[in-house]
Each structure stands twice: as C-alpha cells, then as structure tokens.
N, C-alpha and C positions, 0 to 999 in steps of 0.2 A: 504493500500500500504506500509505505514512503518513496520508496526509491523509482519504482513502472510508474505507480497513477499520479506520483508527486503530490500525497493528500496531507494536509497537516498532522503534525501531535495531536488537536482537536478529534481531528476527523478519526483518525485510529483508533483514540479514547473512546471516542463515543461510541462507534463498530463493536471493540470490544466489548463493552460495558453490555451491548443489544445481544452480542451473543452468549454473553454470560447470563442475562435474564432467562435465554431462550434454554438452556441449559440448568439454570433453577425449576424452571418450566418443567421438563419434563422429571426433574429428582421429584419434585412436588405430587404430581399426578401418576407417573407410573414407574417412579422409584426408582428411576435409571442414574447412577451414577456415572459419572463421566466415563470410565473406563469401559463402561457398558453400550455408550452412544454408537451407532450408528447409522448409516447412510437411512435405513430403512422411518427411523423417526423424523425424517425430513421431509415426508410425505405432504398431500397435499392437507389428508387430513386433519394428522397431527397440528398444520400448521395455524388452520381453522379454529382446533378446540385454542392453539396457543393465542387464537386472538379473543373468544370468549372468555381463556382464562385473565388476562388483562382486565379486562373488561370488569372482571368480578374483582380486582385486588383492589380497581378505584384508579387506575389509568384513563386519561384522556385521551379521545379519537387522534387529536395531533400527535399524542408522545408514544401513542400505539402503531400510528404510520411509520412514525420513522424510527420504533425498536423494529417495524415489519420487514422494513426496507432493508436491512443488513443480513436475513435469512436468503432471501432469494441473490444477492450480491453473492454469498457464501458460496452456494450452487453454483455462480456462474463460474465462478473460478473453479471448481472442482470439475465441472463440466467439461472446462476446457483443457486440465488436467485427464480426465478420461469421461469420454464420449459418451460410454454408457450411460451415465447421469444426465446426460441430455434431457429425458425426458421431467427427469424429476426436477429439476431445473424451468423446464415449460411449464408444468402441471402448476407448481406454488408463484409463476408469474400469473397465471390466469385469476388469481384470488383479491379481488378488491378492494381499495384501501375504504376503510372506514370514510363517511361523511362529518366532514367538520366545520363545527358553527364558525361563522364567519364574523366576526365583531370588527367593530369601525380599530383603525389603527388610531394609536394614543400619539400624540407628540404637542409640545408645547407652544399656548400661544407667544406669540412677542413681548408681551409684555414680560413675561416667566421666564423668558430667554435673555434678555436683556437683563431681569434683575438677578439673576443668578450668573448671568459672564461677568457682572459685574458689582459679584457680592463678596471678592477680595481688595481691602487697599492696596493704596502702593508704600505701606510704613516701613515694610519687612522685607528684607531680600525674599522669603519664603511665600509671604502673598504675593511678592511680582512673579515669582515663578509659578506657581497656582494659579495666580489670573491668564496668563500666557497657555499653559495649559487647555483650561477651559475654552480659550480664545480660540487653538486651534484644532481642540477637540470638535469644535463647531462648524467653524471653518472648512476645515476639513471632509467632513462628515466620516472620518474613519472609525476605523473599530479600537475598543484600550488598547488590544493587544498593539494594534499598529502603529500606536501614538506609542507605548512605552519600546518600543522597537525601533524609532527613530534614533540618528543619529546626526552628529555636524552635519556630515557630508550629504544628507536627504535634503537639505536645503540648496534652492537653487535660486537665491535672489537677486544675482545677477543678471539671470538672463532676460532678453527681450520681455517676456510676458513670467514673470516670476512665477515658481512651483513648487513641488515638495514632491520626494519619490516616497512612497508609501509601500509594503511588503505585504501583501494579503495572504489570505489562503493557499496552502499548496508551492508557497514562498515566491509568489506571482508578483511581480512591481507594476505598480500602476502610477500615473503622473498627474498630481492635482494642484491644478493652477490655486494662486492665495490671493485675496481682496489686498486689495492696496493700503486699509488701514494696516492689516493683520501684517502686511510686510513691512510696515512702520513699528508697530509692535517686537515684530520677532528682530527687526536692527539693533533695538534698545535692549531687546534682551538677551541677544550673543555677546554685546559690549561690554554688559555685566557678569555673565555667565562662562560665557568664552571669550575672555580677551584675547588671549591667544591666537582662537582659531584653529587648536590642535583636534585631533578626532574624538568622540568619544561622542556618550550618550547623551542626546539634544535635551533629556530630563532627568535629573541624577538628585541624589542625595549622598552626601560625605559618609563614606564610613571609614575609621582611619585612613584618613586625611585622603582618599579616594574615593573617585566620584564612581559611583552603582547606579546603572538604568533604575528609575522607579516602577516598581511593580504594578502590575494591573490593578490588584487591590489596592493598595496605594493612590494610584490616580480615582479609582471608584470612591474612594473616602475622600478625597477632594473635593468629589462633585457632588458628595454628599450633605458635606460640611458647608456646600456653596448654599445648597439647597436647604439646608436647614435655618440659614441666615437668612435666604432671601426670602422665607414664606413669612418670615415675619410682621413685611412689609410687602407684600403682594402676594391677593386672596387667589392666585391663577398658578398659583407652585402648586404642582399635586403632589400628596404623601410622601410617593417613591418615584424615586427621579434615577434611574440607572443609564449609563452610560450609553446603551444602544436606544436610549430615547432620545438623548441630544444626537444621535446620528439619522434617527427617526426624522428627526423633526428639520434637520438641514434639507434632506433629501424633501420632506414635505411644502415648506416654504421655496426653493426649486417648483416646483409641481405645481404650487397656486401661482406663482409668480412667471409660469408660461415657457419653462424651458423644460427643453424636450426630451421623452422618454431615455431615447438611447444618452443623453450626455448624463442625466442624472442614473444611471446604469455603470456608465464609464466610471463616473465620480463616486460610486461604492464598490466599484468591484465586482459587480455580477457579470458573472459568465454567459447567463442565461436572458433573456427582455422579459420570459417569462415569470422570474424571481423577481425583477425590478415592478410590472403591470401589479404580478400578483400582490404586492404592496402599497404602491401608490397609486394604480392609473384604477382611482375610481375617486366619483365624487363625494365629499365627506357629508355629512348633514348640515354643518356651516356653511359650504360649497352649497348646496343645494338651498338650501334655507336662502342667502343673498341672490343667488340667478333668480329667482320666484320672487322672492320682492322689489328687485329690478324690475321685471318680468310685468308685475302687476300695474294696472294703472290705480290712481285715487279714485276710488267711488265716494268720497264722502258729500262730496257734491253731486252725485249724480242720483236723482232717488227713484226707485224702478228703471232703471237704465235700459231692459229687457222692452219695455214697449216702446222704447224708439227704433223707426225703420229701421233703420241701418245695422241695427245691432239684432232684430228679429231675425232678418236677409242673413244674415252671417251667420244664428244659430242653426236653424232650417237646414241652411246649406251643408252642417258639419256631417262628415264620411264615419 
C-alpha cells in the first residue's frame, strides 16, 4: 500500500484498523480465530451478516461504508495474486453500500472566521506565531497534517504570483497561490522566526534550544484556544470548531463567492470532482433562502395581486 499505491500512514491505518474489525467480526459470531480464517469466510454472505453485525454494535451507515470498503480492496489484491478468487472478489463487489443521510455541511460564517483569525495579539512572540498559523491554516484551506509539514522552503514569495507547496495525501504536492495580505503577514513572520532563512520547520517550538515541527495536536489546541476566546464575543463561534472546519469553510466561501468547481478541487487536493461536488457543489439553505428572497417581488402593496390581468394570463398559462 505504501510503496505500489503510494497511500499515506492514514490510509494504511485506517485499512488496517477495517480489517481488524472484520476479523473481530467473525471471532464474535463464529468463533474463528485468526489462525482459523480463511478465504472461505470472505464470502458474499459472510460479508452481509458483517454489515448487519455493524449495524447492531451502533455503527453508522458512513463509518460502515468505509470499514466495507477495505474487505473487497483485500480480494482484489489477493485476486490478482491468484485468479481463482476472482470470483469471490466479484461476488462481495456486487453488495451495496448502505444509504446515508445526507446533512447540510457545517463551516463558519464571516463573522466567526474573522473573530477567531483574529482572536491572538501580537504581545507575544507565541500569539504572533499562533495568529500566523490560523492565518494560513485558512488561507490555505489545507489539512493540520499539511500545515505542521510545512517547511522554509514551501514558501515561495518571491515568485510572480506568490504560493506555498503543500504535501497531501499519498505525499502528492500541490501549489496554492497566498492572498496578498497573508504574504505581508508571512514576510513579518520569517523576519522574526527565520532571520536567517536557514531550513527547517515553517512552525516549531524550542525544545532544547531546537526548533521541532509542531504537532497536529498542537496546532488543533490553537485553534481551539482561538475558538474559545473568540465565542466570547461572537454569538456565531459554534461549540466545536476543528481544524477540517476552517478548511470546510475556505473551500465554502470559494463556492459562494463564484469560483469554480475544479480550482476549489485543485486548492484541497482532490483527486476526484466527484469528492470536491460531493461537498460543496450544492446549494446551502442560506444559499437558497437569499436566491428566493431576491427572487421574490414586494407584495405589501399589492393587495389581491391574483385579479389583475396580467398576472391571471401568467397563472392560467403555467405548464
């Protein structure tokens, strides 16, 4: 999986972790310890009851798709390892992912966005580098992993149209242009950070006398600590504010603000239009709510509106 599909740490964790389930799965119900497994429990049906069994421990239809998704993966590789399993391999692709509810995506209004980029001072070397953080956590729209991954050299604010190389998934690089404040921002904070300009991690913390990338958790507790300051004073902070929501929410202000599917695709790193759509390219109830009161004309003047011709003609006429 690392080395042929090029898939993250992520990705192999989680694989595992699906097939380790699937493997409780069957100790559970028919006693089979692992030394015991075989090809023969990979069946279609087996693979059926393991998605009723799910079902019964208190799994949700999403996190059952995608423990389902790593069994038939498994097959395939073994399939192409030896042919015979071809079939068994077909058989458990023909089995249908669960249906799942479909709820509007979360991401922050403006207001909430703004009071949290900018709910560190600049008193402390430690809030300038926190505000900076958030700034291009936003910015960006990257993932924590990608921002505490960054380095000097990810910055490219020299060139014509200034960017930052980002490391995604599968250790993919992608190139995301920066807003012209955010490259005024990050000038002032190499000057303090990196005088030098020598290599190392663009977000660090000293530990003797050596600077260490800060950790994913680490940045999550920033944005936490932002979030808990700035509800204070703005009623539009929601509870829990994690990091793939400030990437939510870039990608979503994009989207209302009329730039186009594939660049906001580019700008997260999807492979797919179909992971970027299946996200954003739909209208929110805010979205919908303002077209329709655009939409609408004032009737408060208009009293029976219905018995004037012109508007009888029009209804009559409707298909």
């Amino acid at each position: 999986m690392p080395v042929v599909k090029n898939l993250s740490d992520k990705s192999v964790e989680t694989y595992k972790q699906s097939l380790k389930t699937y493997l409780r799965f069957l100790e559970v119900i028919s006693s089979l310890s692992n030394e015991k497994v075989t090809f023969y429990v990979f069946s279609k049906d087996y693979v059926k009851d393991y998605v009723s069994w799910l079902k019964e421990v208190g799994y949700s239809p999403k996190s059952i798709n995608l423990k389902l998704t790593a069994v038939p993966s498994f097959l395939k590789y073994c399939s192409e390892e030896d042919f015979e399993l071809r079939g068994l391999y077909t058989e458990v692709c023909s089995i249908k992912k669960l249906k799942e509810e479909k709820k509007p995506i979360q991401y922050l209004q403006p207001t909430a966005t703004s009071t949290i980029l900018s709910a560190y001072d600049s008193k402390t070397n430690k809030h300038r580098r926190n505000r900076m953080i958030l700034i291009l956590l936003y910015d960006t729209g990257a993932r924590v992993q990608e921002l505490s991954d960054l380095n000097h050299s990810s910055l490219h604010l020299d060139a014509k149209n200034p960017y930052i190389t980002l490391i995604g998934k599968g250790r993919k690089s992608r190139n995301v242009p920066l807003m012209t404040k955010t490259v005024k921002h990050l000038k002032v904070y190499l000057k303090e950070f990196h005088p030098t300009g020598c290599e190392g991690p663009l977000f660090y913390s000293l530990l003797d006398g050596k600077p260490h990338s800060l950790s994913t958790d680490s940045i999550s507790l920033i944005l936490k600590t932002a979030s808990n300051t700035a509800r204070k004073t703005c009623k539009d902070v929601p509870e829990r504010v994690h990091c793939h929501l400030i990437r939510k929410t870039k990608a979503m202000d994009l989207y209302k603000n009329g730039v186009p599917l594939p660049f906001i695709m580019q700008l997260l790193g999807h492979e797919s239009m179909s992971t970027t759509s299946g996200f954003y390219a739909f209208a929110t109830l805010e979205m919908m709510s303002e077209a329709m009161n655009k939409a609408t004309p004032n009737f408060r003047n208009s009293d029976k509106i219905w018995k004037r011709e012109d508007v009888s003609k029009a209804i009559y006429s409707l298909d």
